[in-house]
C-alpha positions in Angstrom: 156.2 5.1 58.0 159.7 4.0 57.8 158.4 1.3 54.5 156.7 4.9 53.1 160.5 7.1 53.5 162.3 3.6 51.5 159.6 3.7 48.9 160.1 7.3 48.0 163.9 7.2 48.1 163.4 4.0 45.9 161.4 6.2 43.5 163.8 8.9 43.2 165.2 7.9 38.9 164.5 4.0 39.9 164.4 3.3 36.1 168.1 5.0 35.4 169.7 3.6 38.4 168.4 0.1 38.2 169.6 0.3 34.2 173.0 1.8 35.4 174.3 0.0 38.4 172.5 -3.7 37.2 170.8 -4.3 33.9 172.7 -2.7 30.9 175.8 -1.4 31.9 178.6 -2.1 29.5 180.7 -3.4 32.3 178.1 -5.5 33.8 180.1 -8.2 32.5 183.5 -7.6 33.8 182.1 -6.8 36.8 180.2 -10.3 37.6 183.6 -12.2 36.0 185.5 -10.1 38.9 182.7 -10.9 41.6 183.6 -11.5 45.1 181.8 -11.2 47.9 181.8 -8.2 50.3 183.4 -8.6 54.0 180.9 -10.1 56.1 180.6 -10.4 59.8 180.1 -14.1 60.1 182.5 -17.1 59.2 182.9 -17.6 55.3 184.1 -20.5 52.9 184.4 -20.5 49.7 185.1 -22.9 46.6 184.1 -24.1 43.4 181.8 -26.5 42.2 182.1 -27.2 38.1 182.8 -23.7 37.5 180.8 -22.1 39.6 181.5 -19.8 43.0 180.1 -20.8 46.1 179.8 -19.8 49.5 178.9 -20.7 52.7 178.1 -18.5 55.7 177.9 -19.8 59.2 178.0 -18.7 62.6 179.2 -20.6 65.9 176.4 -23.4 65.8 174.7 -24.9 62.7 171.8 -26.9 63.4 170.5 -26.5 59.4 171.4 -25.8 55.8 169.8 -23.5 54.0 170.6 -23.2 49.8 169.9 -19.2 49.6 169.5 -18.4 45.5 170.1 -15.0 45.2 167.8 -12.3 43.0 168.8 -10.0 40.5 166.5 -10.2 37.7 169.0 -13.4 36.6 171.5 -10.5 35.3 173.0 -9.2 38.7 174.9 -10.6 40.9 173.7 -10.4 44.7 174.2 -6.8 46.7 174.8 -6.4 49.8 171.3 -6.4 51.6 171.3 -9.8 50.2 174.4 -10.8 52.0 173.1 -9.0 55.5 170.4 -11.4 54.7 172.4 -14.3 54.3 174.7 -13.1 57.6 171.2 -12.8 59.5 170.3 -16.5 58.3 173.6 -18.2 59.3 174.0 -16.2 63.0 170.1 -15.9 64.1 168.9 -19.0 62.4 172.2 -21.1 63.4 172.5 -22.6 60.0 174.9 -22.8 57.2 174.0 -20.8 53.8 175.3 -21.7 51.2 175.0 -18.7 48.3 176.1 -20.3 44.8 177.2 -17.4 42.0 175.0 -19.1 39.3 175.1 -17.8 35.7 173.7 -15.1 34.8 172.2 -13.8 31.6 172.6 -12.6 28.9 176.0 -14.8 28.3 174.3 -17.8 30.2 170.9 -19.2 30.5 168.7 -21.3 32.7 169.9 -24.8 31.1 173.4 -24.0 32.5 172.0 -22.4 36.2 169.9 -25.6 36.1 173.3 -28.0 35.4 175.2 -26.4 38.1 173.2 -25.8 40.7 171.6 -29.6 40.4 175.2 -30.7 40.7 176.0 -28.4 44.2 172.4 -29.6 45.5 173.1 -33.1 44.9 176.7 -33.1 46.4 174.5 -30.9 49.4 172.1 -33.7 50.1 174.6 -36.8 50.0 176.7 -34.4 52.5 173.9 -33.0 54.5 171.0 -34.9 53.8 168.1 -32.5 54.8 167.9 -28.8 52.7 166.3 -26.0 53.1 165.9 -23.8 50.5 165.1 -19.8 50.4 165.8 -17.3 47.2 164.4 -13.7 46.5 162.8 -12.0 43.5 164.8 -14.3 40.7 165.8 -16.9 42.9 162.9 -17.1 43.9 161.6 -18.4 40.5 165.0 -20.1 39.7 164.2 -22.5 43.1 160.7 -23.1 42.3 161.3 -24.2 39.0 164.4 -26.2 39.9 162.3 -27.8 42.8 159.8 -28.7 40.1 162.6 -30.1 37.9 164.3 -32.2 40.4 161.0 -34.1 41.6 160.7 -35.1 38.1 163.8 -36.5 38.3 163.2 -38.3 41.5 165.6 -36.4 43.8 164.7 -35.6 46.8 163.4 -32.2 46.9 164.4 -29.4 49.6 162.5 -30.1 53.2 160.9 -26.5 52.8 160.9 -23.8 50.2 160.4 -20.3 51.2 160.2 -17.7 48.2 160.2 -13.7 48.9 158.6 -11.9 46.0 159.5 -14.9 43.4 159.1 -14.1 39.9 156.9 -16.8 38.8 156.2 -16.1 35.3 158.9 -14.5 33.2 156.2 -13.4 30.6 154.4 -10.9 32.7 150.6 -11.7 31.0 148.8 -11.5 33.7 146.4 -8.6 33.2 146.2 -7.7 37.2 149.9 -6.3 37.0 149.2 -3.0 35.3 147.4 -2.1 38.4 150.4 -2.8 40.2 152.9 -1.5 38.5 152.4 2.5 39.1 152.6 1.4 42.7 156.0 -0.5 42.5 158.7 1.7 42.9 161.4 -0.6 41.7 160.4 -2.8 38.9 159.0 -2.4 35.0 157.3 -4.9 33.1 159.4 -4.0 29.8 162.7 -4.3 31.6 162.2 -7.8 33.6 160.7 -9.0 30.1 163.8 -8.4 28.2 165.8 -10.2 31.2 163.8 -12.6 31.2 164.1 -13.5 27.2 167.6 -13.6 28.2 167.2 -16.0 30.5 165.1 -18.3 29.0 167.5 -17.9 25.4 165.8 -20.3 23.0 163.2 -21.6 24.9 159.4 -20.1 25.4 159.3 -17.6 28.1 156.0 -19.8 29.4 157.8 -23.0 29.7 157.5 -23.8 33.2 161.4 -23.9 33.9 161.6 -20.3 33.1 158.3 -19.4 34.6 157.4 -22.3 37.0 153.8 -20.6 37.3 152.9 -23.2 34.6 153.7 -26.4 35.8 151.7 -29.1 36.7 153.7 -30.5 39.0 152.5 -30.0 42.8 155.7 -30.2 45.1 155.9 -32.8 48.0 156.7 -30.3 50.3 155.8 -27.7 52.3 155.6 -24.4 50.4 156.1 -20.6 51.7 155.0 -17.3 49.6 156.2 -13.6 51.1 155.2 -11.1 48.5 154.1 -7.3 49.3 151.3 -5.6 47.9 152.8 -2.8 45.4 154.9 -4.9 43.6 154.2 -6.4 40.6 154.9 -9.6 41.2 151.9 -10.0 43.5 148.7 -11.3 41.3 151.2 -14.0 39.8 152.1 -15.0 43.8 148.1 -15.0 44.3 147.1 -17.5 41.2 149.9 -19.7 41.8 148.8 -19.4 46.0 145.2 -20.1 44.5 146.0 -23.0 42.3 148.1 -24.8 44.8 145.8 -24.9 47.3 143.0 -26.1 45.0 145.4 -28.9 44.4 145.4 -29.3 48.2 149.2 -28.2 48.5 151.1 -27.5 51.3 151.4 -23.8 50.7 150.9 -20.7 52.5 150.8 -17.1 51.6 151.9 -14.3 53.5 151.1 -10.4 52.2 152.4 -8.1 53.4 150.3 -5.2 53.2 151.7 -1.7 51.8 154.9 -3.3 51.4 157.3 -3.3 48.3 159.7 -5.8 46.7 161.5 -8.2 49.0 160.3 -6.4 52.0 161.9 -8.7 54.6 165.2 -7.6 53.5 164.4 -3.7 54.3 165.6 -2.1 57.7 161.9 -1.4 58.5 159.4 -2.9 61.4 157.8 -4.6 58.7 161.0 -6.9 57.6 161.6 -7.7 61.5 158.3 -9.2 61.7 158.8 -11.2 58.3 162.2 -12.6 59.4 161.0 -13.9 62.5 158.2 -15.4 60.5 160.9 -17.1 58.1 162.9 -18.0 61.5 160.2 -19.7 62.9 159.3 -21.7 59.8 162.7 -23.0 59.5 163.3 -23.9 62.8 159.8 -25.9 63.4 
C-alpha cells in the first residue's frame, strides 16, 4: 500500500520535475561544480583523488568496504535518499563507503568516469584489499561495465557486485520495455536515450562499456540483481539474469514484485526487506 501512495506522488508531472530539478536545467552545471554533500548522521571524510571528490561514510566499527557508485542517469549528482542509503550502509552494515563524485555528462563521458574511478579503486585495493561494490540505476551500469573492464585488465575485481535497478543497455532496444514503460512512474525511454548519447560521446551506445549488457566477458565473482517490476529497466535485468546463468555465472536475481525504480531505497516494507537482503549478502 505504502509502495502504491509513492508511485502515485511519483506520478504527479514526473516528466517536468525530473527535466527541471536533474536533466536539463540550465544550471545543472553550476550546481554539480558547487556539489557538496548534505549533513549526514554518520562520520564523514572527504578528499580528492585526480580531480575527483570523494567520500567516505563510516560508523563506529568497519568490518568492510563498500565502493557505492551513485545513480542519476550519469547527469545528476546523488540526492539525498542516496546518501540515507549510504548512512544506512556504513552504520547497519559496519562498513566504510566510499561515494566518488564521478563525471558526469554532458561535459564528461564514460572514458574519463572509467580513468578516475580505476585510479580510486586501485589505490582502494592496495589499501584495503578486499571491495565490495554496490551502485543504483546509473551506477549500476557504470560498475558492471567497469567490473567487466578491469578483469580485462587483470585487476582484481570487487569480491561481490550488487546492482539495484542497473541500467544495462543505454540504447533501450529491447522490445519488452514498451510494456513497461506506462507502468514506470519515473523514467522515459526518450529522455535516458539522450543521457545516455551523452554519456557514451563518440562511442556506440551498444559498446559494452556504455551498455555492459553486451559483453562477453562473464565476471569471476559473485553477482547480485535487485530490479522491480514497473520499471523499465526490468526485461534488460532478465536477459542479462538469463544469459549469465546460461554461462553458469554466479548470479542471482531478485524481483521485486509491484515495485518501482530503486525500491530498496524507498521508506516502504518492501525496501526493509531488500536491505536486509543486501545486508545479509555482504556480510556472508
Amino acid at each position: 500500500m505504502t509502495a502504491t501512495i509513492i508511485e502515485t506522488l511519483l506520478r504527479i508531472k514526473p516528466n517536468e520535475m525530473y527535466i527541471k530539478d536533474k536533466l536539463y536545467s540550465k544550471k545543472i552545471a553550476e550546481s554539480r561544480n558547487n556539489y557538496t554533500a548534505p549533513k549526514l548522521k554518520c562520520n564523514v571524510d572527504s578528499y580528492v583523488v585526480d580531480g575527483m571528490n570523494v567520500y567516505e561514510l563510516y560508523g563506529e566499527h568497519e568490518d568492510r568496504v563498500v565502493l557505492y557508485l551513485h545513480g542519476g542517469a550519469y547527469v545528476a549528482q546523488p540526492m539525498i535518499f542516496q546518501w540515507n542509503f549510504a548512512t544506512k550502509l556504513a552504520k547497519k552494515v559496519n562498513a566504510r563507503v566510499i561515494v566518488p563524485m564521478y563525471p558526469l555528462a554532458p561535459e564528461y563521458t564514460y572514458k574519463d568516469a572509467f580513468e578516475k574511478v580505476t585510479k580510486l579503486y586501485k589505490n582502494l585495493l592496495e589499501k584495503y584489499g578486499e571491495i565490495i561494490i554496490i551502485g543504483d540505476s546509473a551506477g549500476g551500469g557504470l560498475e558492471l561495465a567497469l567490473s567487466q573492464y578491469w578483469q580485462s585488465l587483470g585487476i582484481n575485481i570487487p569480491k561481490k557486485i550488487i546492482m539495484l535497478s542497473p541500467w544495462l543497455d543505454i540504447t533501450l532496444t529491447n522490445e519488452s520495455i514498451s510494456k513497461y514503460e506506462c507502468a514506470d512512474p519515473m523514467l522515459t525511454k526518450k529522455d535516458l536515450q539522450d543521457c545516455g548519447g551523452f554519456w557514451a560521446g563518440d562511442t556506440l551506445t551498444n559498446n559494452p562499456k556504455v551498455s555492459p549488457i553486451y559483453s562477453d566477458i562473464i565476471l569471476d565473482t559473485s553477482m547480485y540483481i535487485f530490479v522491480g517490476t514497473r520499471e523499465i529497466f526490468c526485461p534488460d535485468c532478465i536477459d542479462y539474469y538469463a544469459k549469465l546463468k546460461n554461462s553458469k555465472a554466479d548470479v542471482h536475481l531478485i524481483l521485486g514484485v509491484g515495485m518501482n525504480h530503486v525500491y530498496p531505497m524507498y521508506p516502504i516494507p518492501e525496501a526493509h526487506k531488500a536491505f536486509n537482503q543486501i545486508k545479509s549478502i555482504i556480510e556472508r
